[in-house]
Each structure stands twice: as structure tokens, then as C-alpha cells.
N, C-alpha and C positions, 0 to 999 in steps of 0.2 A: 929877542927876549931882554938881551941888556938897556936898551934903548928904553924899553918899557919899563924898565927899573926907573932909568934914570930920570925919567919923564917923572916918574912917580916919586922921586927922592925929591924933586919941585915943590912937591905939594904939602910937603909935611909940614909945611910953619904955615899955611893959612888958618886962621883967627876964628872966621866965623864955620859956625859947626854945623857944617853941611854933608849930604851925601853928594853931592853932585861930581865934588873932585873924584871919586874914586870911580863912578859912575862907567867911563869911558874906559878904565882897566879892567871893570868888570865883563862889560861886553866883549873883551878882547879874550877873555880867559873863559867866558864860554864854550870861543872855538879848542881851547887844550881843552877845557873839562869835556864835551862832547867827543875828542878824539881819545880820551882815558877812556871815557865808557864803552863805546863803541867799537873802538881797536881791540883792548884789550892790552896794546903792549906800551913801555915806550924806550926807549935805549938807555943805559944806564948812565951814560955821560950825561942826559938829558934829564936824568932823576936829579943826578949831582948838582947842576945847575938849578934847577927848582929848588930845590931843598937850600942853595945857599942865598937866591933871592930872597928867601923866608923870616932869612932869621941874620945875625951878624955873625959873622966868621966863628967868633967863639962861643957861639950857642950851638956850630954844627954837630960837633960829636953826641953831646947829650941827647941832641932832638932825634938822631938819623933813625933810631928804629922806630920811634913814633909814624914815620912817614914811610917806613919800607913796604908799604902795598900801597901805594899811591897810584900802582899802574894798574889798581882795580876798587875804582869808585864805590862798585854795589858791591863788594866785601864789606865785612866789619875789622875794626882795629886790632892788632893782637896785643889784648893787654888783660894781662891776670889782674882779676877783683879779688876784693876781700869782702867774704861773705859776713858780715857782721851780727846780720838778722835774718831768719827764713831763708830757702830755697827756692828756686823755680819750679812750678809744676811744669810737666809732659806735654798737656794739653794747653794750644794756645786760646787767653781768653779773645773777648772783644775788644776791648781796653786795657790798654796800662796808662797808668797817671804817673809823672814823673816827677820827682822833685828833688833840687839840690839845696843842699841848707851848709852854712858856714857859721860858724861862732861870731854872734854882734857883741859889741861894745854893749849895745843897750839892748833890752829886749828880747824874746826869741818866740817864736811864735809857730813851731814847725809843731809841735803835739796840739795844738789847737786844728792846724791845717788838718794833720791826717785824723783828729777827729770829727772833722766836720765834712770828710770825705764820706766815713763811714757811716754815721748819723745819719747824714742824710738822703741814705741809699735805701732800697727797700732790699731786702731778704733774698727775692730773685735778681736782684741789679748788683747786688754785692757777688753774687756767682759768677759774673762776667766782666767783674774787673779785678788789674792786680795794680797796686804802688809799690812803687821802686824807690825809695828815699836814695839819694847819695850823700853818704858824708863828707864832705871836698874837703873840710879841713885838718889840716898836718896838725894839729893840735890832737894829739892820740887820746890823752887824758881826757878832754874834751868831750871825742867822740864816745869812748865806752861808757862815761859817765853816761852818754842822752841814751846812748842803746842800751843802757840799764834802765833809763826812764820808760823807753819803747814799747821792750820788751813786759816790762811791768805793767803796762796800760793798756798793750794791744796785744797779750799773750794769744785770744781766741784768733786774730786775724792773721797772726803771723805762719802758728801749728795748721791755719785752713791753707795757706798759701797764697794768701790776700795780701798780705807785707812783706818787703823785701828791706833787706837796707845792707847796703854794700859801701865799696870806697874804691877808689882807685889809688895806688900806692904814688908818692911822689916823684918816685924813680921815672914813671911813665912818664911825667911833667913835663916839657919844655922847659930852658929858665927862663925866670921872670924878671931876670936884671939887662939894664941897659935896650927894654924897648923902643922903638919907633914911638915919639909923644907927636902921633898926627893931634889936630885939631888943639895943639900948645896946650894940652891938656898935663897937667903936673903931674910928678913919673908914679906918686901913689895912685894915684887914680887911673892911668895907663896898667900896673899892674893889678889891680884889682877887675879891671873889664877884663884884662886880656888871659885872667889866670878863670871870669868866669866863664867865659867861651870856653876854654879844653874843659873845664868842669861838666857844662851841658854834651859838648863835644862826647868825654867818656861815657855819661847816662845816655845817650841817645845812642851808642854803639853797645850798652849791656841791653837793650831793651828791645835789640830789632827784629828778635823772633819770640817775642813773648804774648804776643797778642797781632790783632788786624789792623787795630785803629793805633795813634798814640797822642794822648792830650800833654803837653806843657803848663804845668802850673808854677806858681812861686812858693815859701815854705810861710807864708803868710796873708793866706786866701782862706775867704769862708766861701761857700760852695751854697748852690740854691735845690730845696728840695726834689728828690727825683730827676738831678740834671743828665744822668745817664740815659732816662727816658727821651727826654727833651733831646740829648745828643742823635738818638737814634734816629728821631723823626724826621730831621734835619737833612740825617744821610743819604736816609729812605730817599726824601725829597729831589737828594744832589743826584740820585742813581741816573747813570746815563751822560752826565754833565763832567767836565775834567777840572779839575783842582788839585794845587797842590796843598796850599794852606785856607782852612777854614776857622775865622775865629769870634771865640764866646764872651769876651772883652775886650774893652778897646785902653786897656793896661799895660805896657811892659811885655813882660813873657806870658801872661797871664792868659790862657785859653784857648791856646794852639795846635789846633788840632789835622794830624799830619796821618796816612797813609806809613804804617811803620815799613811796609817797602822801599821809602825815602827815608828809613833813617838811616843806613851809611851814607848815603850822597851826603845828606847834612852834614853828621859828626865829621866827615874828609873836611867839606867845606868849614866849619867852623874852625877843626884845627890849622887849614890851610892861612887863615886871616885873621888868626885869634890875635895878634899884635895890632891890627887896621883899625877898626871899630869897635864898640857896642853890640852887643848881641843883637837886640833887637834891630837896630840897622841890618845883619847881615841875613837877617831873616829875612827881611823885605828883600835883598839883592837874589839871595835863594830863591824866595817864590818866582822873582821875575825872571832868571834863569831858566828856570822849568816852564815857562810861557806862562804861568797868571799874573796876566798884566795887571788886574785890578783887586782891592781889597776885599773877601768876603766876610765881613761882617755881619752876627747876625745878633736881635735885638728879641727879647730883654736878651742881657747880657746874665750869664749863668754863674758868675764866678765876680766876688769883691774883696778886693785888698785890703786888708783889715790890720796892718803893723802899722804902728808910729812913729817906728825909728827904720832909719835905711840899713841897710848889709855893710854899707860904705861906711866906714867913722861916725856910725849912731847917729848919721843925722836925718833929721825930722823928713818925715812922707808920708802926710796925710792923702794923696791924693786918693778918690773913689769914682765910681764909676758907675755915675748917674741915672746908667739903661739897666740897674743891676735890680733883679727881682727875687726875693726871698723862696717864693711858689713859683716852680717853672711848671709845674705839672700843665698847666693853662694852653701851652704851647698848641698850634694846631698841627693834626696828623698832614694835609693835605696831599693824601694818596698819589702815586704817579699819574699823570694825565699829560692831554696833546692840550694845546689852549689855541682858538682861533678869534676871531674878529673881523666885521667889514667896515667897522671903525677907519677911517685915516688915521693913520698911528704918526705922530710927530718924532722926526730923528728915529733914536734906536729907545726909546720907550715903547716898547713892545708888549703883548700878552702877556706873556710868562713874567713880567716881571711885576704884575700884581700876584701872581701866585707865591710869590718870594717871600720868604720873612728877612728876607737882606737888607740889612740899613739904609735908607735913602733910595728903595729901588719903588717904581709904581708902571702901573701904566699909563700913557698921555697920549689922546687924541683930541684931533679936530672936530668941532662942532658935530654931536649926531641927532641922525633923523631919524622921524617914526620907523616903525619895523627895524631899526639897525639893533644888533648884536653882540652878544661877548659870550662865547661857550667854552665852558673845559668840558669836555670827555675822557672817563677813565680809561684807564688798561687794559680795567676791570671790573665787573660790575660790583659796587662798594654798598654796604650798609653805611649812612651816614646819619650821623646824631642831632649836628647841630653846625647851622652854618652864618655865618659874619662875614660883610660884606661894609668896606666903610669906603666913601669916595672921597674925592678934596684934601689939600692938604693944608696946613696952617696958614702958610703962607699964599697960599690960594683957595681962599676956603670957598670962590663963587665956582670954581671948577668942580663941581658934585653933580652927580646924577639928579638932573632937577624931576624927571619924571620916567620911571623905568618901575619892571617887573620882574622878581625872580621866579625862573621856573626848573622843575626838575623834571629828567624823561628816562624811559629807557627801551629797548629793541633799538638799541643802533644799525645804522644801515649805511653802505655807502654811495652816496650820490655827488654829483658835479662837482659842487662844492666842498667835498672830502666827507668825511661822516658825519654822522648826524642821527639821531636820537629820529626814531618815527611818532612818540607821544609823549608831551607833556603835562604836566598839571602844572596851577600856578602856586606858590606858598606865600606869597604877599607884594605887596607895594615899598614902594622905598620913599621913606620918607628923611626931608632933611638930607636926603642923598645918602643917606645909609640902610640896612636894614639886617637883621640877625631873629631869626628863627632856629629852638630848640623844639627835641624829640620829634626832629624829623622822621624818623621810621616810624615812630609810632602814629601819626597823622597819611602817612600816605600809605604802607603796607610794603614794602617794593624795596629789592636794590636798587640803587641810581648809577645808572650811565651817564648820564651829561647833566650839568649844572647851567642853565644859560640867564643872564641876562638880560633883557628887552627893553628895549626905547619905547617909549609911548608917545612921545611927543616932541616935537622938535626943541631943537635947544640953542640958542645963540654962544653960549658960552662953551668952554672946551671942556673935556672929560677926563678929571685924574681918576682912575680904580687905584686907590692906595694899597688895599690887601685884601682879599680873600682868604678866607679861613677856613676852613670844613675839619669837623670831628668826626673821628669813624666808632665804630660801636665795636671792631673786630680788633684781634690783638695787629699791632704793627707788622708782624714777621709775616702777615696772609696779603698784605697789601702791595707786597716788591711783584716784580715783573715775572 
């Protein structure tokens, strides 16, 4: 363990601001994080030692009971909050939205946030979620001031149980003098990332039985209508599939949406490295810990940063986020289903991954010929409304469906080739390499089992399925497995 320090005490003055350095301590610390979880124990000479590679000699005694359950990862922290606004209901909802907010130099934009959470929820979507404000700042006066503003603005939300606003007392804090400044980063700005890690650190350990789901926002986000709905459909979609982090902008902390089962692993981990990095960095190192190797992004993007001034010394951050859609309502249900193809599928461009609304995900194959294929089949047989189909991408716009047919069938049966639909009808032609037909039920009369596809003609060029879309007519909750 010392060796690994020491290795790591190397790294501290390089320049450019990379994750890569810490990259190879993190794999290392894997193997202890998975023997915490797993074990269960670990010696207490062995705590001792963890706990002083953490921090400098004279930050031990403040920090030690911050970290005295570190030999039980999926515990939460013990740290008494201060209720400032509302209480927790009994009943856990579906979501909780999180938010921390700190007093800016310039600016403040956190009663905008939580009203455009609310806004723009409907009446039943507001039943299944709760916000958790955190007030992080030691500024007391500060904070009663804003929870007088709160409470005055969101009296109805707070008396339902829909608003929460707490704090963590400073005492809990780690200190914040005399950091580790990896990446020569000047010591204000080391303390300001490193004091907002334990900040998320404590919200993510008040919040990990209060719901299923948990979304990460900032206190300076407008939010797109019905994005609760849109959240849901997503999930529906991922059922079956393993993720740790799913996200709804490609911002900062901005639309992170986590499994509140992983919220102690996180808040351990974030307080374990709150001196190392940036949050967002340690996010990315968390998801790959837990094996999601790759980014799940999903587009439009439900959530836009809307401050002008940063949390950091009021400076300027316009940045926005260009997949960002006002109306998510649009989103497609795209029911559970199996997806097959006798397509050659190039690399790992597979089926399922025109079923995706994942960023940059499609499907790609080799040249097809008449009679070749693409079918999804459901779960179960589905009322569907309306369905969109687009091929080709920008960048390869000759890759389209130059000549194909949609059809729809149902009495599945199974045969050689796995199941299969025993009648179809056809709903049209693809032109242009796309094609989108509405009030499907009402033209055919029928649940639908399989959606397929058809080649009508051979095609020299190759086959991007960029996305598949299907709307269902029934509520979401009748479409899971």
C-alpha cells in the first residue's frame, strides 16, 4: 500500500490534465474496494493506514469518523442532517432529484431549477418524485435567508413531501486546508472541487432510501417537459440490460442517473478521493469500476444548463447542450422486444442497437439482398400507434434502405430460425430510405407481435438502421416483462 502511495505522490505535479495518471491506482483499488464489499471486514490497523494515505497527518483526527464504516461500502455514512425544509415520506417514490447549491459571487439560479422541475411535471409525475436540495454552504445566514425564499415559493410542494432541503453540518467536513493540488491546479480551486465532492458525497448518502431511481442535477438546470415520462421509457427499454450510470446530458453533473442502490458505494467513493479530482472525473472512474465500460448517453438530451456565472469565483459558463429538447414528451416507448436479422452485421453493430435511442449507436450491415430481413418481436403482444424508421447516417447518407418494406404480424410461433410471426400485412414502402406511419391500430385492427422489415431488392451499398421508433397506445407500466 505504501509503494502505491508513493508511486502516486509522482504524479502530483504533472501539468497536463489528464485522467490517465490516476487511472492505474484506480484499477488497483478495485481489488480493496471489491474485498470491502464482499468481505465484509478489514483489520483495524488496515483502516489506520487507509485513512492516513487519504489525507496529511494533520487532517487525521477531524476526518477519522467520517470514514469509520469504510469496512461496509453498501452502508450509508453516519452523519446527522439538518432538516431545514420538509421531511421524508414512509413511502419510497420512483425518483429523487438531487441538488446542491453553494452561495455565488454572481448569480443564483437554484429557485429557477426547482421550479422548472416542478413545472414541468404533470400532476401524476409529480406523485413519484421527491428533491432533496442540499445547502453545502457554512454561510448560515445565507442559507435561512434562501429557505425563507423556499419555503415561501414552494409551501404546496414542501407540506406534500415533494421538497426536501437539508445540510450537512461542517463538523462532518474533512478539512480543506493543505490539499494535494494534483494536476497544479491553484489551492482555491483544489479546495472548492474537493469541498464539492463531500458536498455530493453527503446528498447521495441522505438520499439512498428515498426512492428507486436517483437523478443528479446542478442548481442551475431547466428541465424539458414531461422528462419523468421520457426518464421512464428509457428504463423500461434498459430492463434486462446492466448499467450503472445512465445519462440525459452531456454537461458536468447534469443528468445522472443512478440505481439509488449504488448510492453508498458512490458517497464511500467520492469521499474516499474528494482531494484527487473533479467530480465528474470520479464519476466516469466509478462507472468503470462497476464494469460499464462505455458511455450511456441518451439523445435529445432532457436537461439544459441555463447559469451564466460558475459556483467557482462567478466566472462566466455559458456552455449548453445542443441535443437539449424543450418537449421530450416525443420520445419513443419502444416496448421490450428480442431484435433478429440475417443481415451480415459488420463488427459489433448489431440489431439491438438500432433499437437504441443511445447516442451514436445504429445498426451496420453488409450489402442486403432480396428477401433478407430485420425483425423485432415483442414480449408481448403490444397495441402500437405509430412507428418511424430512418436509415443512413449524415455522414453516410448512400447507406439507406434503398428498396425495403415494412410489415407488421402476429400469432408468433417458433420455428428453426427462432420465432417468428406466422402473418403479416404490409404498412408501406420506404422511401428515401426511411419511412413513418401513424395510427397504426387503427388501419390494421390487431395487437402486434413482430415488426419486420423486408429487402425487396438487392442493394450494392451497405445498411445503416439508424433508429427505430415505435409508439404504444397503452400506459408504459402494461409494457415491462
Amino acid at each position: 500500500m505504501r509503494l502505491i502511495w508513493k508511486s502516486m505522490d509522482k504524479m502530483r505535479c504533472f501539468r497536463k490534465r489528464s485522467m490517465f495518471p490516476f487511472l492505474g491506482f484506480l484499477i488497483t483499488f478495485l481489488l480493496f474496494f471489491n474485498l470491502y464489499m464482499d468481505g465484509g471486514y478489514v483489520l483495524e490497523a488496515e483502516k489506520r493506514r487507509l485513512g492516513e494515505t487519504l489525507m496529511h497527518p494533520a487532517n487525521s483526527e477531524r476526518y477519522v469518523h467520517t470514514f469509520r464504516d469504510l469496512s461496509n461500502f453498501s452502508g450509508t455514512i453516519n452523519v446527522t442532517y439538518r432538516y431545514l425544509a420538509g421531511t421524508p415520506l414512509p413511502r419510497k417514490k420512483y425518483l429523487t432529484i438531487g441538488l446542491s447549491s453553494v452561495k455565488r459571487k454572481k448569480g443564483n439560479y437554484l429557485l429557477e431549477t426547482i421550479k422548472s422541475i416542478f413545472d414541468q411535471s404533470s400532476y401524476e409525475e409529480l406523485k413519484e418524485i421527491v428533491v432533496v436540495v442540499h445547502l453545502a454552504d457554512f454561510d448560515l445566514v445565507w442559507c435561512e435567508n434562501l429557505v425563507q425564499e423556499i419555503t415561501r415559493k414552494f409551501a404546496h410542494h414542501i407540506i406534500s413531501g415533494r421538497l426536501l432541503v437539508i445540510q450537512a453540518p461542517e463538523e462532518y467536513y474533512p478539512s480543506l486546508d493543505g490539499l494535494k493540488r494534483n494536476y497544479n491546479d491553484p489551492e482555491d480551486r483544489v479546495r472548492f472541487r474537493s469541498k464539492q465532492n463531500v458536498d455530493y458525497a453527503f446528498l447521495l448518502n441522505f438520499c439512498t432510501n428515498l426512492s428507486h431511481f436517483y437523478m443528479m442535477l446542478e442548481d442551475d438546470v431547466r428541465c424539458s417537459r414531461n422528462f419523468l415520462t421520457a426518464l421512464k421509457k428509457v428504463i423500461t427499454s434498459r430492463e434486462g440490460s446492466y448499467w450503472v450510470m445512465l445519462e440525459f446530458s452531456k454537461l458536468g453533473y447534469i443528468g445522472k442517473l443512478y440505481h439509488s442502490r449504488d448510492l453508498p458505494r458512490l458517497a464511500h467513493f467520492l469521499l474516499m478521493f474528494y482531494q484527487e479530482m473533479p467530480c465528474d472525473w470520479l464519476l466516469i472512474h466509478f462507472r468503470g469500476l462497476l464494469a460499464q465500460k462505455d458511455v450511456i448517453r441518451f439523445k435529445p438530451s432532457l436537461f439544459q444548463h441555463m447559469g451564466y456565472y460558475s459556483s467557482y469565483k462567478g466566472a462566466e459558463n455559458k456552455l449548453k447542450d445542443d441535443d437539449f429538447e424543450e418537449d421530450s414528451i416525443d420520445i419513443p416507448d419502444n416496448p421490450p422486444a428480442s431484435l433478429y436479422t440475417n443481415i451480415n452485421v459488420f463488427e459489433n453493430y448489431d440489431a439491438t442497437k438500432a433499437y437504441s435511442s443511445i447516442v451514436d449507436e445504429y445498426f451496420w450491415g453488409k450489402p442486403p439482398c432480396t428477401g433478407d430481413f430485420f425483425i423485432i418481436i415483442f414480449n408481448k403482444s403490444t397495441k402500437i400507434s405509430r412507428i418511424k424508421i430512418v436509415t443512413g447516417t449524415e455522414d453516410r447518407q448512400n447507406d439507406i434502405l434503398h428498396h425495403g418494406a415494412l410489415e407488421v404480424g402476429q400469432k408468433s410461433v417458433e420455428t428453426k430460425q427462432g420465432r417468428q410471426c406466422s402473418s403479416y400485412i404490409t404498412l408501406g414502402e420506404f422511401k428515401g430510405g426511411n419511412i413513418e406511419v401513424n395510427n397504426v391500430y387503427h388501419k390494421i385492427g390487431f395487437d402486434i407481435e413482430c415488426v419486420r422489415i423486408v429487402i425487396t431488392a438487392n442493394q450494392k451499398e451497405w445498411l445503416i438502421i439508424r433508429t427505430i421508433s415505435l409508439w404504444t397506445t397503452q400506459p408504459l407500466s402494461q409494457l415491462k416483462k
